[in-house]
N, C-alpha and C positions, 0 to 999 in steps of 0.2 A: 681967193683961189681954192680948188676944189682940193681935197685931203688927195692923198695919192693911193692908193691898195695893187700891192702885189701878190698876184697868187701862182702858185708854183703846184704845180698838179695834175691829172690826169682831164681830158676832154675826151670823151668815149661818147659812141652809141650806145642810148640803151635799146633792145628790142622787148616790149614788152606785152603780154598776152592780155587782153580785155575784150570781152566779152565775146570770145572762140573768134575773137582777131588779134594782129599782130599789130601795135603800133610801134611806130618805129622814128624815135627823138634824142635830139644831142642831151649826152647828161654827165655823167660824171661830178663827186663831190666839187671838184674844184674848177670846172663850167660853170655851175650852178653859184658856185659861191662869187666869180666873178662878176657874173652877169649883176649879180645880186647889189652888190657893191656899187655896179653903175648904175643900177635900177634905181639907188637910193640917194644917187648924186656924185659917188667918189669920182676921181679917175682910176678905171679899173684896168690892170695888165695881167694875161692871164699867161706864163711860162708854160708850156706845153710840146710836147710830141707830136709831130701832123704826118701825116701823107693825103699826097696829089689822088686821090681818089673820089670817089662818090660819097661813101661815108666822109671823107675829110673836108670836102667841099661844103654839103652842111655844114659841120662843125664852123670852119672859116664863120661862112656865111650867116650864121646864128649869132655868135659872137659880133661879127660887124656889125649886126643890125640893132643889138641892144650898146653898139657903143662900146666894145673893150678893146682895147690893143692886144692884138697878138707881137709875143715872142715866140721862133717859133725854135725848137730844139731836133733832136733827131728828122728827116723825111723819110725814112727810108722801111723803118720798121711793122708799117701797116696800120689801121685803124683800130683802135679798142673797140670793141663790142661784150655789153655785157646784155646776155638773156635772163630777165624773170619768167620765170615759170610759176605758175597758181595750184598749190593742189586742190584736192577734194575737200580738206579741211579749212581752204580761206589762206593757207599757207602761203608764201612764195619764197621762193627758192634761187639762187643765181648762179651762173654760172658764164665763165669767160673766154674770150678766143687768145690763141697764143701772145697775141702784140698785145693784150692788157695785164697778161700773166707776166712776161718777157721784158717789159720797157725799163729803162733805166734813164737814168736825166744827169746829162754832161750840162751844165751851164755853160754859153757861150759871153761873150762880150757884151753882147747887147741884152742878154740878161741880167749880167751881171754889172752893167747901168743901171737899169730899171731899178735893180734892190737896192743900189747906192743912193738913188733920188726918193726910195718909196718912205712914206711916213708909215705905213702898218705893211710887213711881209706875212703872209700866210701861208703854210704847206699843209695839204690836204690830197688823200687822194695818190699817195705817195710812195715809190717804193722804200720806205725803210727797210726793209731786210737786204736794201742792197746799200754795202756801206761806202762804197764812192760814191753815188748819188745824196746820200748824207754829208759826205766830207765837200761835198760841191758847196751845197746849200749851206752850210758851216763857214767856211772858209768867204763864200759872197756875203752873209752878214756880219762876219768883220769888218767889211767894207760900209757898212749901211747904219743908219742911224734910226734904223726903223722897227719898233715893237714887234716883237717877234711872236707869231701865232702857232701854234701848231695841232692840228686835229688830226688821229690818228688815222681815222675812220678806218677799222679795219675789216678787211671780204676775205673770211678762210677760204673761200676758191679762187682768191686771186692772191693770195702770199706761198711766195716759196716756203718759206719756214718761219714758223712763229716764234721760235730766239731769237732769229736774227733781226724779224723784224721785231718785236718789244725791243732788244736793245739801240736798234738806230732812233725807236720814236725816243727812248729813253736819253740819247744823248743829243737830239736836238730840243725835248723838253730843258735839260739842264742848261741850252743856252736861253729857252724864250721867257717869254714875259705871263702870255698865257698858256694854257693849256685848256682845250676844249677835248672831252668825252662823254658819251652815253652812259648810262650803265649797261649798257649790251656790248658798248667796246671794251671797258673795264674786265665784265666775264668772259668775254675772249679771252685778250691778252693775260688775264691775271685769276681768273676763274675764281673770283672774289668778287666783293660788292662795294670794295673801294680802293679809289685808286693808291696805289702803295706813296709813302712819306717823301720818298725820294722823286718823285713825280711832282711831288705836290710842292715841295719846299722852296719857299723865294719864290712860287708861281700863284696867280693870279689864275684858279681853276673854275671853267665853265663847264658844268653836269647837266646835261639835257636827260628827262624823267619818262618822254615820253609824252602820253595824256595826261602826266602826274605835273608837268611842268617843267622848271628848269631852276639851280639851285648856282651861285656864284660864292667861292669860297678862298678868301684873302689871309694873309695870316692874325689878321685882328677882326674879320669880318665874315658871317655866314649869311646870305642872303636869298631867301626863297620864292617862286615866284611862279602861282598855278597856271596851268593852260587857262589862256583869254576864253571867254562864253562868247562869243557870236550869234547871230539869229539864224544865218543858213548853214545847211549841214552842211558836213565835212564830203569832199568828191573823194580824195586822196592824201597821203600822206609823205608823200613822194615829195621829196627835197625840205620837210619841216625843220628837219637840223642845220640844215646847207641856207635855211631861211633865217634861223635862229641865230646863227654865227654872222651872217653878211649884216643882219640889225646890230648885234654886238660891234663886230670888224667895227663898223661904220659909224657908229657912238664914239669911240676910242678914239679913231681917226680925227672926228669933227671935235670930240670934247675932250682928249686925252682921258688916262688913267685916273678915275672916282679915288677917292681917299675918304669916304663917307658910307658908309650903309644906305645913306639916301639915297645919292649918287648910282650908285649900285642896282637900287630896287629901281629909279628912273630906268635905265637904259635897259632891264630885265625886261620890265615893265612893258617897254615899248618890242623889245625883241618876241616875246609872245604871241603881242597884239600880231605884228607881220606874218609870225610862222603860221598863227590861227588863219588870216587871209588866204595865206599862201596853199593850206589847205583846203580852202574854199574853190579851188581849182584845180584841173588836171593838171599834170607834170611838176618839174619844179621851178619853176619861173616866179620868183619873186612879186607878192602882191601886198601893194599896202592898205589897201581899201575896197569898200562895196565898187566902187570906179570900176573895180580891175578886176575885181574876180569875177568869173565865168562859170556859168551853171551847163 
């Protein structure tokens, strides 16, 4: 029987600028992390905000075709849309429309199934700075017996306030198992270069480097692990995290929690190799091989 993954998170459009055009693609950390999940076998459930629109009807539609069950939460609130914009410098820049700024996540019943039955929960992509939305997702994993993930990923143009949200990522880390960050969410939230004791403590912490790699750190374990070398160049970089964590999620899921360094550097090992592929192609759609990537 296939591992079960639930993710709890946003499904947004992205619109994004290449090459003085606008493409325009479902994305969202916790789309991508979904999809990701079924991509590599799980059974994947993606808890989510929808509306009956054109951008929503993608979203649906995208989802269905890689295979993940939609839960579906709020109808009413509109479609996320977030814009990249490119400077002159190679920069980009993002920016969001009210319904990505504004949503909030009431769990219903049949989400709060999903988290009962799921072997790994994930929240990503999420409003922490809004604290009902945290007491939801708190309160459904008491119910569930499912490892508990949580990535903050945080977009200073889509958080209301950044106390409120470090402190809701802060009390749903205290309940999970792991904790996945960048160091670019770290200097956000903490404007430091690592992440604070109480984050970390009793958690089983994923540091994504960048091009530098990716680093796994246990309370008896540190684990380091460089960007995969590939033969073809890199298209993009768009969803390498969101590729980095669904290899993770999905190791965990199928092998449960390493108690080994070896163990550890295994499932690193392989989360890499994916995120390099997944780079080997536009957007962020999960690839595990030359098969799949697209030039």
């Amino acid at each position: 029987m296939r591992p079960s993954v639930v993710v709890v998170g946003d499904a947004l459009i992205d619109r994004i600028q290449a090459h003085n055009q606008i493409v325009v693609r479902p994305g969202g950390a916790a789309l991508n992390l979904a999809v990701g999940a079924s991509v590599l076998g799980d059974d994947s459930t993606l808890v989510f905000n929808w509306t009956d629109d054109v951008h929503g009807r993608v979203i649906s539609d995208h989802l269905s075709s890689h295979g993940v069950k939609q839960v579906i939460l709020s109808r009413n609130r509109g479609t996320g849309i977030a814009t990249a914009t490119r400077g002159t410098d190679g920069s980009v820049s993002y920016s969001f429309n009210e319904a990505a700024i504004r949503r909030t996540f009431r769990l219903n019943d049949e989400a709060g199934q999903a988290i009962a039955c799921a072997d790994v929960l994930v929240v990503t992509s999420f409003p922490f700075d809004d604290s009902e939305s945290v007491d939801h997702v708190i309160d459904a994993h008491k119910h569930s017996h499912a490892i508990l993930v949580i990535d903050p990923n945080p977009r200073p143009a889509m958080m209301r306030n950044r106390d409120s949200f470090r402190q809701g990522f802060e009390r749903l880390a205290s309940a999970s198992t792991i904790v996945k960050v960048s160091d670019e969410d770290i200097a956000i939230l903490y404007s430091s270069e690592q992440l604070p004791e109480k984050c970390a403590h009793h958690n089983i912490v994923l540091v994504t480097h960048g091009q530098k790699g990716a680093t796994v750190e246990t309370s008896g374990t540190r684990v380091h692990c460089a960007s995969a070398p590939l033969p073809l160049p890199i298209v993009d970089t768009v969803g390498a995290g969101d590729a980095t964590l669904a290899s993770f999620v999905d190791s965990v899921a199928t092998l449960g929690i390493s108690h080994d360094a070896q163990g550890w550097q295994q499932i690193l090992s392989r989360a890499m190799t994916i995120a390099a592929w997944t780079c080997r192609s536009p957007g962020g759609l999960v690839r595990t091989g030359p098969d799949d990537a697209e030039q």
